[in-house]
C-alpha positions as CSV (number, residue, x, y, z in Angstrom):
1,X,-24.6,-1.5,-7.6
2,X,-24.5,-3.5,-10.7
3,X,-24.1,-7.2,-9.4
4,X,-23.4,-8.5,-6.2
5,X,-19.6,-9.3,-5.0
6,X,-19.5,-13.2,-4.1
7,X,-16.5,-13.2,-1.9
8,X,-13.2,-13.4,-1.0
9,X,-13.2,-12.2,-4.6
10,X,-10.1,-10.6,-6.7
11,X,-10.7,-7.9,-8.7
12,X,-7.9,-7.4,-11.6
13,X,-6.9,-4.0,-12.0
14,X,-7.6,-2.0,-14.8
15,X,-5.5,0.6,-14.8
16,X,-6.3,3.2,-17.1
17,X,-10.0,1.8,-18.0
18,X,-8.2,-1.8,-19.3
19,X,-7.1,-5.0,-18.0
20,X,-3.8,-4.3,-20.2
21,X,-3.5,-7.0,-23.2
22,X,-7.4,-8.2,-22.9
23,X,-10.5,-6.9,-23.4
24,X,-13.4,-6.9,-21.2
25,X,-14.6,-10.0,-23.0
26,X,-11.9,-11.8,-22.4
27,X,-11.8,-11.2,-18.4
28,X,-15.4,-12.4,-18.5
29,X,-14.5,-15.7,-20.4
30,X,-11.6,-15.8,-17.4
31,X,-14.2,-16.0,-14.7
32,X,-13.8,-12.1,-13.6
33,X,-17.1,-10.9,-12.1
34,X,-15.4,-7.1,-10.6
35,X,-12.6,-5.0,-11.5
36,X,-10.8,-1.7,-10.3
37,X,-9.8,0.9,-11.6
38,X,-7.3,4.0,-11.0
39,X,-9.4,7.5,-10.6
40,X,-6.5,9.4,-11.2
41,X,-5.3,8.1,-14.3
42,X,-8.7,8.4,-15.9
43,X,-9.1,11.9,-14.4
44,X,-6.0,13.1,-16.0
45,X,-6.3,10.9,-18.6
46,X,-10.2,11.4,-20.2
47,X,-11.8,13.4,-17.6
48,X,-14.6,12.3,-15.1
49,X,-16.7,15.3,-17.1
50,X,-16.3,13.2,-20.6
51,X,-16.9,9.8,-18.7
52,X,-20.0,11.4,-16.7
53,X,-21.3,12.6,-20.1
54,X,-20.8,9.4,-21.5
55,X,-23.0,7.7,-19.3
56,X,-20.3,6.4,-16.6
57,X,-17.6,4.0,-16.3
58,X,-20.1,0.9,-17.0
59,X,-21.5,2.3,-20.5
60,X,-18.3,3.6,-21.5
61,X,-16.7,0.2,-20.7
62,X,-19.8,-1.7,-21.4
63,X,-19.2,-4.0,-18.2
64,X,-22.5,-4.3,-16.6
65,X,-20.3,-5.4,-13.6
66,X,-19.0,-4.3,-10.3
67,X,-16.4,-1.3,-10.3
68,X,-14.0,-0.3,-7.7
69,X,-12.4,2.9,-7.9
70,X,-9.4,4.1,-5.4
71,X,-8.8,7.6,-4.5
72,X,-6.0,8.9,-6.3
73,X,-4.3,9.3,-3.4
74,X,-2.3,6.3,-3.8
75,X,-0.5,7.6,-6.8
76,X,-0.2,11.0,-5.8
77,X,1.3,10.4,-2.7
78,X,4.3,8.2,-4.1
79,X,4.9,11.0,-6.1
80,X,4.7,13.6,-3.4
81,X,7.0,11.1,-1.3
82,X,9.4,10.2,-4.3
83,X,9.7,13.8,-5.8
84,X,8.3,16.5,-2.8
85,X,9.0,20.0,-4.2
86,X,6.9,23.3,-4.1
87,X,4.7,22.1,-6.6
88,X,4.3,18.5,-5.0
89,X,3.2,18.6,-1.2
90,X,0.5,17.7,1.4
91,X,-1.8,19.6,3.7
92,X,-4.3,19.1,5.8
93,X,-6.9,20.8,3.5
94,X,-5.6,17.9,0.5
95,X,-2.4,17.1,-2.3
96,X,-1.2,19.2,-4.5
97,X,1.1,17.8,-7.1
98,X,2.6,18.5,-10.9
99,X,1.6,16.5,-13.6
100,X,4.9,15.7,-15.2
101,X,2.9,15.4,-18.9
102,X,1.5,18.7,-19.0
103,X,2.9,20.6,-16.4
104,X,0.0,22.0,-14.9
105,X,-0.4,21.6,-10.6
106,X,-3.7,20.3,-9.4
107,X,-5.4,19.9,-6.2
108,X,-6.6,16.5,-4.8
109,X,-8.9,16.9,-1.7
110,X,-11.4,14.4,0.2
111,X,-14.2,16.7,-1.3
112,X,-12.8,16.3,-4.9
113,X,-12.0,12.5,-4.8
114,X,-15.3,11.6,-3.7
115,X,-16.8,13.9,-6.8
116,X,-14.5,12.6,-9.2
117,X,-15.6,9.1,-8.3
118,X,-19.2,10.1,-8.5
119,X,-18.8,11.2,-11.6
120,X,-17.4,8.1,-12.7
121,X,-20.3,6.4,-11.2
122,X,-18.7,3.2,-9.6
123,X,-20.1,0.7,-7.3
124,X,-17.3,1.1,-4.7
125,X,-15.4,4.2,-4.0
126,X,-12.6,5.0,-1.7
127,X,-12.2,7.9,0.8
128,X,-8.6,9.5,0.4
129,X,-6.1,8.5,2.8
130,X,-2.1,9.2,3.3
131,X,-0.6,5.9,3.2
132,X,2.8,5.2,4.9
133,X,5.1,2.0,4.7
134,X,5.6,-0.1,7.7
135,X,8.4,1.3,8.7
136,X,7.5,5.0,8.6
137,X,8.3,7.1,12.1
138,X,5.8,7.5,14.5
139,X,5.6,11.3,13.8
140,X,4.7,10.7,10.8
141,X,2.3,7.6,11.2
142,X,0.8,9.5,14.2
143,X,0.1,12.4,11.5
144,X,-1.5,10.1,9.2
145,X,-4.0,8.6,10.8
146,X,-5.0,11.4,12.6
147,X,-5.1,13.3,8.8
148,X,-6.5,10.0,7.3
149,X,-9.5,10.0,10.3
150,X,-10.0,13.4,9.5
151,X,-10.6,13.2,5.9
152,X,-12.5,10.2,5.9
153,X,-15.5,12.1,7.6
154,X,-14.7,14.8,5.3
155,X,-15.1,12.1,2.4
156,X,-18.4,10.4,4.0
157,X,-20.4,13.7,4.0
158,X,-19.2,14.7,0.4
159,X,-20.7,10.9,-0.7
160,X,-23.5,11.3,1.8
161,X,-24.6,15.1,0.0
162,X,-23.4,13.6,-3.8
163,X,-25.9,10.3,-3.2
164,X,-28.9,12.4,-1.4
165,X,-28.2,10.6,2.0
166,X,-28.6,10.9,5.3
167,X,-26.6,9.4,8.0
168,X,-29.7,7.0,9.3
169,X,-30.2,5.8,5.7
170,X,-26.4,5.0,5.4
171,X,-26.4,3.3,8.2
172,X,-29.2,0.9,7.9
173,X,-27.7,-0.6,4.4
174,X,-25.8,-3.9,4.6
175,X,-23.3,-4.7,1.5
176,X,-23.3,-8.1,2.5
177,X,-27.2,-8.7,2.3
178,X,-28.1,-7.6,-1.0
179,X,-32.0,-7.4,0.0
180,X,-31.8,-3.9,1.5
181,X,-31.2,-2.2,-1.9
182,X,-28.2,-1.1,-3.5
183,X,-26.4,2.2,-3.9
184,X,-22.7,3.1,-4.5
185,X,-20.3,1.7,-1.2
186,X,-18.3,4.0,0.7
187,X,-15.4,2.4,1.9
188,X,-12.6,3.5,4.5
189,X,-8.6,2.8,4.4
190,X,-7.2,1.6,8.0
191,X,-3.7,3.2,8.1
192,X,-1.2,3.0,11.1
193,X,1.4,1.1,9.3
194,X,3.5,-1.1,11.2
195,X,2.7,0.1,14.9
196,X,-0.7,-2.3,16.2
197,X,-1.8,0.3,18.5
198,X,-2.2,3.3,15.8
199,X,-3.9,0.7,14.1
200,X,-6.1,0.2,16.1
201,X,-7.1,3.5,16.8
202,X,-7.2,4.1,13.0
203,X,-10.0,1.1,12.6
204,X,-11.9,2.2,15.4
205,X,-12.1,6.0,14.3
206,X,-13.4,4.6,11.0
207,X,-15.7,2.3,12.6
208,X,-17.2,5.0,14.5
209,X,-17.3,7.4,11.7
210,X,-19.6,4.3,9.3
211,X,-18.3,2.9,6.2
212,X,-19.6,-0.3,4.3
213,X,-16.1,-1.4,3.1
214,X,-12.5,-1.2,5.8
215,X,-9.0,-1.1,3.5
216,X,-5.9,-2.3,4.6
217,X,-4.0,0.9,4.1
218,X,-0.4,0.3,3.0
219,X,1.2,-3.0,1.7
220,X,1.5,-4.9,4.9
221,X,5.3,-6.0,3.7
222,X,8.4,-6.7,5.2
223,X,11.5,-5.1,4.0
224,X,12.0,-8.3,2.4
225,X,8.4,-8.4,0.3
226,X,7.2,-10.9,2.5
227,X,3.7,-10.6,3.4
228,X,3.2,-9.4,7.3
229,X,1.0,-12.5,8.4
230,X,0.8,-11.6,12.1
231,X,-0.3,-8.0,11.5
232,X,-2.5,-8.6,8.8
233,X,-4.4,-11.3,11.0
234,X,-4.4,-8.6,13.6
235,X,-6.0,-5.8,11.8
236,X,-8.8,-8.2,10.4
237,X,-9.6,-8.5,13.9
238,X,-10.2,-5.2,14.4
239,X,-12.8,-4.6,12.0
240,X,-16.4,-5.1,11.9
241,X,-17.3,-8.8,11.2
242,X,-20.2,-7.9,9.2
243,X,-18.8,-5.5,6.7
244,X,-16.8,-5.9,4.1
245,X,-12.5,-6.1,4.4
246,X,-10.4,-5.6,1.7
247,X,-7.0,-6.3,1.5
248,X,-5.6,-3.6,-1.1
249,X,-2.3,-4.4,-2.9
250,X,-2.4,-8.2,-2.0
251,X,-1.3,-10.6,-4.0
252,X,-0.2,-14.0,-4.9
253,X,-2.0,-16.5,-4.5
254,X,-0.7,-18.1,-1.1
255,X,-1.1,-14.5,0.7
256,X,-4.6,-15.0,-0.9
257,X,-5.5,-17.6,-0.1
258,X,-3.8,-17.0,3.6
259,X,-5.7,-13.9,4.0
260,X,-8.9,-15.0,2.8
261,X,-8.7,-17.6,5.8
262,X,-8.4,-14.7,8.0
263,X,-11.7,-13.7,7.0
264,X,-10.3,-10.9,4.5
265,X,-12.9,-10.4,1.4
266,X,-11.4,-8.3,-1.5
267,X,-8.4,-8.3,-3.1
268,X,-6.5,-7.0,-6.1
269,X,-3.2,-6.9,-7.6
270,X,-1.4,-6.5,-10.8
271,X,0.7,-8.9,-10.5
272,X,-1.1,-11.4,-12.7
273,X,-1.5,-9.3,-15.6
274,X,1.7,-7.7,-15.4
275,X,3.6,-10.9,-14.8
276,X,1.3,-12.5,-17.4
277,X,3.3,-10.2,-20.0
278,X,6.7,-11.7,-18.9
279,X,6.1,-15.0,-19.5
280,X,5.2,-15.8,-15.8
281,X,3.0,-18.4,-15.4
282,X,0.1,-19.3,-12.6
283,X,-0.5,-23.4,-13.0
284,X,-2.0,-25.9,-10.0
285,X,0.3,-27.2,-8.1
286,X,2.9,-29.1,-9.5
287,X,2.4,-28.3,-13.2
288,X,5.3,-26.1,-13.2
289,X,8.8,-24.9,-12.7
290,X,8.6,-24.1,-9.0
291,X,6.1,-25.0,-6.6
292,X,4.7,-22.5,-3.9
293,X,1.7,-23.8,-1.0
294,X,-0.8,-23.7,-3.2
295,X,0.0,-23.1,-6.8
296,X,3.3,-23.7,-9.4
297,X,4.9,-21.3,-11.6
298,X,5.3,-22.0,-15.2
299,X,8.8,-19.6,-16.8
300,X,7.0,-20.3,-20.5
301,X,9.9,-18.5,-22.2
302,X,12.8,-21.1,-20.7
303,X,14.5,-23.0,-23.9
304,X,12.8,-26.2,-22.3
305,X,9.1,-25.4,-23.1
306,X,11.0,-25.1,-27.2
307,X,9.3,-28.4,-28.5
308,X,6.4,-28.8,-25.8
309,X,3.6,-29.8,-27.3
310,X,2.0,-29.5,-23.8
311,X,-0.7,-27.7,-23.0
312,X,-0.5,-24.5,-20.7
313,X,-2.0,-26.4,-17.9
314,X,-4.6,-28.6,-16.8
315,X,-7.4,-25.4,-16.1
316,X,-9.7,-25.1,-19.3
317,X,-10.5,-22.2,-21.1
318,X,-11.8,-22.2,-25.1
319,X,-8.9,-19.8,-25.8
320,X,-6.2,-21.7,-25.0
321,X,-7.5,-25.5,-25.8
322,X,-5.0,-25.4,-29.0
323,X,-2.3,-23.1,-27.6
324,X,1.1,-25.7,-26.6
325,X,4.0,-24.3,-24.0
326,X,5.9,-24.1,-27.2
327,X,3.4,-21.9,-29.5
328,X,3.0,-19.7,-26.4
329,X,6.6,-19.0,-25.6
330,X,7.2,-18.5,-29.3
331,X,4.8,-15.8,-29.0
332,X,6.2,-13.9,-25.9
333,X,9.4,-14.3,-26.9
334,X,8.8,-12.3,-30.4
335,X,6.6,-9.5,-27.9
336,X,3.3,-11.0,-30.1
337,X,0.5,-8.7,-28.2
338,X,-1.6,-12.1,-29.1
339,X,0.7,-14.1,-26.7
340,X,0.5,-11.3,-23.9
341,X,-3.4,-11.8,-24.1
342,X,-3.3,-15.5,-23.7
343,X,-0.6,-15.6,-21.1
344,X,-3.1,-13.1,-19.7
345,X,-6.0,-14.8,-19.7
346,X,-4.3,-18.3,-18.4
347,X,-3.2,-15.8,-15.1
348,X,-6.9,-14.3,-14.6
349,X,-8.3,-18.2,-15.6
350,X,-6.1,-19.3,-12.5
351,X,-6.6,-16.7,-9.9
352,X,-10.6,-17.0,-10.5
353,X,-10.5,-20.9,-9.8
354,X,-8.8,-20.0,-6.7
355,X,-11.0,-18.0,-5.3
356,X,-13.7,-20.1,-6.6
357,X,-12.2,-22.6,-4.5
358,X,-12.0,-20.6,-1.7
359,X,-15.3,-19.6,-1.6
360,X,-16.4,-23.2,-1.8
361,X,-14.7,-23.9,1.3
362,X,-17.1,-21.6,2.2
363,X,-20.2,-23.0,1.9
């Protein structure tokens, strides 16, 4: 494990090995301590053979930091879902799906996720999972966590044989007490999606089975995008108090901060990056267009911000002491990659003084 995780933390994603428009520096200077990151795309796109040659994610990035990496499975099974075809479908035994760039079918298994991810060295790795929306039939719910039990003990004895470890070893380390030790976290993905009492069966099969890390599987989110409060309070519940519970997908800052209330530890999202690169704003409360619960919205490209001479907002970071609204929307406006950084960095600046906050509250 390189570092500790002080949580609730957020970690930004970096989708193909990059928070897109910054570099690592940057997110550092933004008060980002952990990232993830997508082991599909780098699979497909460098190879875990050329990263495990390189030395691993952390040398190859040079972020002496933690790293989360998912499964894949995310991404393969929206595809699968969104395009099914002969070359595109799901078994018990794993994926299989066509890679629209090359055109070549490959195989994505519990087994093969687990040795990707090894290869890739990372602090935190996922066990593959089929993920459903909320609304998905029972069938096919009832077939997914039953698949989803199934390969999570497929995916703990692959990282139990990759690390060298028994079962009694595994057991005995605590990710929340870094004075056992450190090795790589296993972590499992709670699916069931909208039906309480499949997940619940789903969180106790993976309790039972042992992971350092429980995943809400599947964007807990109404059909109109609205966060599911009541069942995301419910599946917290569920899990084991004294591991960790991450909250995959999630979000702005008031499900944040809402979650992380719950007793929820990890999240990540893209929207601040991505929405970063529209000229969408995070600011404290009241700094802004539009005022949420616990944070304002700043639209930097309206024609009002034209002659502000203000500055972004009231947070502080050496990057943007000098930048005004009206520098900043010039530069978004022409597609400037410098203005896409900034408004970058003001979004990551904003969503680690939040959690900062939040773990203050803490302690």
């Amino acid at each position: 494990m390189h570092g500790e995780i002080n949580t609730p933390a957020f970690l930004p994603d970096a989708t193909y090995g990059s928070i897109n428009s910054i570099s690592f520096a940057d997110a550092t200077s933004a008060g980002v301590d952990e990232i993830v990151t997508t082991t599909l795309h780098l699979e497909l796109g460098l190879g875990s053979d050329y990263i495990q040659k390189f030395g691993g994610l952390h040398k190859f990035f040079n972020w002496n930091r933690p790293i989360l990496t998912d499964s894949g499975g995310f991404q393969v099974f929206s595809l699968i879902h969104r395009r099914s075809s002969k070359h595109n479908y799901l078994t018990n035994h794993g994926a299989y799906f066509k890679d629209h760039k090359t055109g070549t079918v490959h195989e994505l298994t519990p087994e093969s996720s687990q040795i990707i991810q090894h290869k890739l060295d990372s602090d935190i790795r996922t066990v593959l999972d089929e993920p459903l929306a909320l609304d998905a039939s029972h069938e096919a719910n009832s077939t997914s966590v039953a698949r989803t039990s199934a390969w999570a003990k497929r995916s703990k004895m692959q990282f139990l044989e990759l690390e060298k470890l028994d079962s009694n070893k595994f057991a005995e380390f605590n990710a929340l007490d870094p004075q056992l030790g450190s090795r790589p976290l296993l972590t499992g993905v709670v699916q069931g999606a909208g039906d309480k009492k499949l997940r619940m069966q789903s969180a106790y099969e993976l309790a039972e089975i042992g992971f350092d890390s429980y995943n809400f599987g599947g964007l807990p989110l109404r059909p109109d995008g609205s966060l599911d409060l009541e069942l995301s309070e419910y599946l917290v519940g569920l899990l084991p108090k004294n591991k960790l519970r991450y909250a995959m997908g999630i979000g702005t800052p008031d499900d944040i901060f809402a979650l992380a209330h719950m007793g929820w530890d990890l999240f990540d999202c893209v929207l601040p990056t991505r929405n970063a690169r529209h000229g969408y704003l995070y600011v404290p409360l009241g700094e802004g267009d539009v005022d949420y619960k616990h944070y304002s919205v700043l639209h930097i490209k309206a024609e009002r911000y034209k002659f502000s001479n203000e500055p972004i907002s009231s947070l502080k970071h050496p990057s943007l002491e000098n930048v005004s609204r009206a520098y900043l929307r010039h530069l978004l406006r022409i597609k400037e990659p410098a203005g896409m950084r900034l408004a970058t960095i003001n979004n990551l600046n904003f969503y680690s003084k939040l959690l900062a906050d939040l773990r203050a509250e803490n302690n």
